[in-house]
N, C-alpha and C positions, 0 to 999 in steps of 0.2 A: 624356644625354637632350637632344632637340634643342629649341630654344623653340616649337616647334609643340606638342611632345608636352608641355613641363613644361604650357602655359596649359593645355591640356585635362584634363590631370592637376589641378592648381588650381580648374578650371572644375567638375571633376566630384566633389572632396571639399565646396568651396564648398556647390555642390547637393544634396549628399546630406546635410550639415548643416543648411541650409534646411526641407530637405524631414522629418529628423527633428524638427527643433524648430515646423513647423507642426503633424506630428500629434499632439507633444505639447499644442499650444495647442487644438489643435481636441479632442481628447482634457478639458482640463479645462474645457473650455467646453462639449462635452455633460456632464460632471459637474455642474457649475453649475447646470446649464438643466433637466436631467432625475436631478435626488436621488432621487426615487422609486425610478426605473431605478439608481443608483448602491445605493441601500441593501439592494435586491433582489439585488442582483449580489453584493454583500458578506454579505449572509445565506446565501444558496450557496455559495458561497467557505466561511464559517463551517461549514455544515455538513460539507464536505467534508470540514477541518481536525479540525472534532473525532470523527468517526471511527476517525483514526490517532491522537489526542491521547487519545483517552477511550472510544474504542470504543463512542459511542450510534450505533444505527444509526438514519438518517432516520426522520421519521414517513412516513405514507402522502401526503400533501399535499407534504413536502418533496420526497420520491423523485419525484412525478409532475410537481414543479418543477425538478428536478434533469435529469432524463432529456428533458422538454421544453428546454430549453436546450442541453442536452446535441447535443440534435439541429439544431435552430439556428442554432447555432454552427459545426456542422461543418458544416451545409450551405453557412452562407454562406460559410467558409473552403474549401471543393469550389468555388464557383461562383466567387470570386475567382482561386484558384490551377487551375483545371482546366477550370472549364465549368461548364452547366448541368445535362447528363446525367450527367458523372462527381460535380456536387452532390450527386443525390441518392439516388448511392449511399451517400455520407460520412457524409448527413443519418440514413441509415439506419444507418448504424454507429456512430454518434454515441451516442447510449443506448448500446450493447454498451461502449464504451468509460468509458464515466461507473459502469455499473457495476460496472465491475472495478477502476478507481479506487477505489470503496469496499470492495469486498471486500480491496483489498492493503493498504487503511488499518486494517483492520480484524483484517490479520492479521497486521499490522506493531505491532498495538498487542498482540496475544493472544502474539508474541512476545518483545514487551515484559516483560508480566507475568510469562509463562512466566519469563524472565532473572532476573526480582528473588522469585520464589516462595521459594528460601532466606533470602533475608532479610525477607519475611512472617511465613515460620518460626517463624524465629529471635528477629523480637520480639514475637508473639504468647507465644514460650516465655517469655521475659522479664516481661513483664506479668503472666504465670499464675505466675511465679515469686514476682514483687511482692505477690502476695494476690490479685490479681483474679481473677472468673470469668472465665469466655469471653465473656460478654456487654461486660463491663468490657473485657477485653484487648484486644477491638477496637477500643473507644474509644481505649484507651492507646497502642496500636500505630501510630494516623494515621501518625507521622512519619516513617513509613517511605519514601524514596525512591525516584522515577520511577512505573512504571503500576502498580507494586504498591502504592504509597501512593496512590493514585486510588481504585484500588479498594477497597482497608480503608476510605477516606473515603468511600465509596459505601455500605458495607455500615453502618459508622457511623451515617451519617444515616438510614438503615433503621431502623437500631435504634433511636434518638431518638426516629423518627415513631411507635415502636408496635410496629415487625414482631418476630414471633418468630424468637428466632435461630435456629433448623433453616432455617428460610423464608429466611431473608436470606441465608446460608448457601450454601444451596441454587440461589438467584436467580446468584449470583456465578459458581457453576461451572458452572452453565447457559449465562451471559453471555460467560464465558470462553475457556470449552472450552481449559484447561491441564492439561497433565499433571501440573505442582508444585500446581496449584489442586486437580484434583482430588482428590490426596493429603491434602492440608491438610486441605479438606473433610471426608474420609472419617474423615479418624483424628481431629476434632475432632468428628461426631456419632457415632463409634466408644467416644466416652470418655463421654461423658454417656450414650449407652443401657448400656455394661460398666462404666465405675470402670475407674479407673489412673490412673498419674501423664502427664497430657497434655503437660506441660509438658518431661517427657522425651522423651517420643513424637517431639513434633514438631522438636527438636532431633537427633532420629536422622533426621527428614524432611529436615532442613534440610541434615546431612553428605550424604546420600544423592542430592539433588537438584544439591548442588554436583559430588558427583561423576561425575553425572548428565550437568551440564553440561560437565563437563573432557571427557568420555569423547565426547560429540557434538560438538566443538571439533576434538578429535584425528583426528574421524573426516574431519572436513570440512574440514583440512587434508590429510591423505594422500591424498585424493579431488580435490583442487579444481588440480591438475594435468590429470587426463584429466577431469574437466569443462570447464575452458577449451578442452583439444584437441576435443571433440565441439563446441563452440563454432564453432572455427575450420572443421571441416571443413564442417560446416554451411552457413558464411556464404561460403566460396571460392565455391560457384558462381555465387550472386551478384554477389561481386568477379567476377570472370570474366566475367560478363553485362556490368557496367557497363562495365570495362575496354573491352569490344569495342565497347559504344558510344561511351565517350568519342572510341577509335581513331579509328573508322567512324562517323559519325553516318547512325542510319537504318538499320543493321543489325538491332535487333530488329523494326523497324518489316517489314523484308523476312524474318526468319523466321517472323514473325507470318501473313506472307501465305502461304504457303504451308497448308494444311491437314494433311500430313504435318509439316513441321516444328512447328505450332502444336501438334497433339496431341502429338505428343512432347515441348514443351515444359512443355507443360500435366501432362503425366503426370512427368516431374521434377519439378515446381513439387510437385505431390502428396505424392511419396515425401520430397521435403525437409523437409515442412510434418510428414509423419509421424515422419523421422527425429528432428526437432526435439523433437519431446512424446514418441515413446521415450528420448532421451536425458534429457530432462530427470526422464523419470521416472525413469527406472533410476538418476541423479546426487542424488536426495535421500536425504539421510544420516535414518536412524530407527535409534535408540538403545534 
């Protein structure tokens, strides 16, 4: 490298370090100046987090502070990175985007639970084995690990405050919507309206659930070959598109102009977008 090019190489890591550590400064200096704004920002943040942590979905005040921002944000990131026109389309997709962030928290948590429903099970059976009712087992079971111990601790403090346990019960697999939940459920207001040994029951739930889970594992490895391929074929045209522009800069810019080529592109853009949500549907494993 020649010394014209090292200075400007130097000139331009120099600057770009400058330039990162003033927004850092400028960054905690609106922190400083506007906590109000920083606490706000961190109580969204918080709700977002505990969605996927804990499965509470926003109240109505949150969601309409969530989705407000939501939009905000992307507009001003549209008007920064694009313009003002392409802003506000961003700004309008901003909300679509925040809520599906929570719906994937939410079912990232309901998979959770699903995951650990055998070993709910299995310590509810334990506790019922120790003497306790079912009201007690609950109590006793807390220590159960990840969202499934969340929720025993949810349904706990249910119980503490008063609620009947059918109700509490009931609130859980409603909250849930699992398939190991709502087994649990079933065959635990199953035992109290018939009599049986519960505590056996649900240790047949608990083999039953694991093997439940091995058999949807198995299935989702044999499968996740041609779901990567429907992947790939998917995203080639795209690679292809960019490709041709990085070549050629200005090449979509000129298939654009044309009105046969546009609609033809536009109608690929379509079928891709559809092949995309057929494959993925046809690619979910149900056990």
């Amino acid at each position: 490298m020649t010394g014209p090019g090292v200075v400007a190489f130097v000139a331009g890591a120099l600057g770009f370090a400058s330039t990162a550590a003033l927004g850092a400064e400028l960054l905690l200096s609106a922190a400083r100046r506007t906590p109000r704004l920083t606490a706000a920002a961190r109580t969204l943040v918080e709700v977002v987090l505990r969605a996927g942590r804990e499965g509470r979905d926003p109240r109505a005040l949150e969601r309409r502070r969530l989705l407000t921002a939501g939009a905000l944000a992307a507009f001003a990131g549209g008007w920064l990175l694009l313009g003002l026109v392409p802003a506000f389309a961003a700004g309008a997709a901003g909300p679509v985007v925040v809520s599906r962030v929570l719906r994937s928290g939410r079912e990232r948590y309901r998979r959770a639970v699903d995951q650990g429903a055998a070993g709910m099970a299995r310590a509810l059976a334990d506790a019922l084995s120790g003497g306790h009712s079912l009201r007690g087992a609950v109590a006793a079971a807390q220590g159960v690990d990840g969202a499934a111990g969340v929720e025993l601790r949810r349904v706990a403090r249910e119980l503490a405050l008063g609620a009947r346990t059918e109700d509490a019960l009931e609130e859980m697999r409603r909250r849930v919507s699992s398939h190991g939940v709502d087994t649990i459920v079933a065959a635990s207001l199953l035992q109290r309206g018939a009599g049986g040994d519960l505590a056996g029951l649900l240790r047949e739930c608990a083999r039953a659930l694991e093997d439940h889970a091995r058999l949807e594992h198995d299935a989702r490895a044999a499968t996740a070959q041609a779901r990567f391929t429907g992947v790939i074929v998917v995203l080639l045209p795209a690679g292809g598109a960019l490709l041709a522009e990085l070549a050629s800069p200005g090449y979509l810019a000129h298939v654009a102009g044309s009105f046969l080529t546009a609609w033809l592109g536009g109608l690929a853009l379509v079928m891709q977008v559809v092949a995309a949500v057929l494959i993925r549907r046809l690619g979910r494993v149900r056990v």
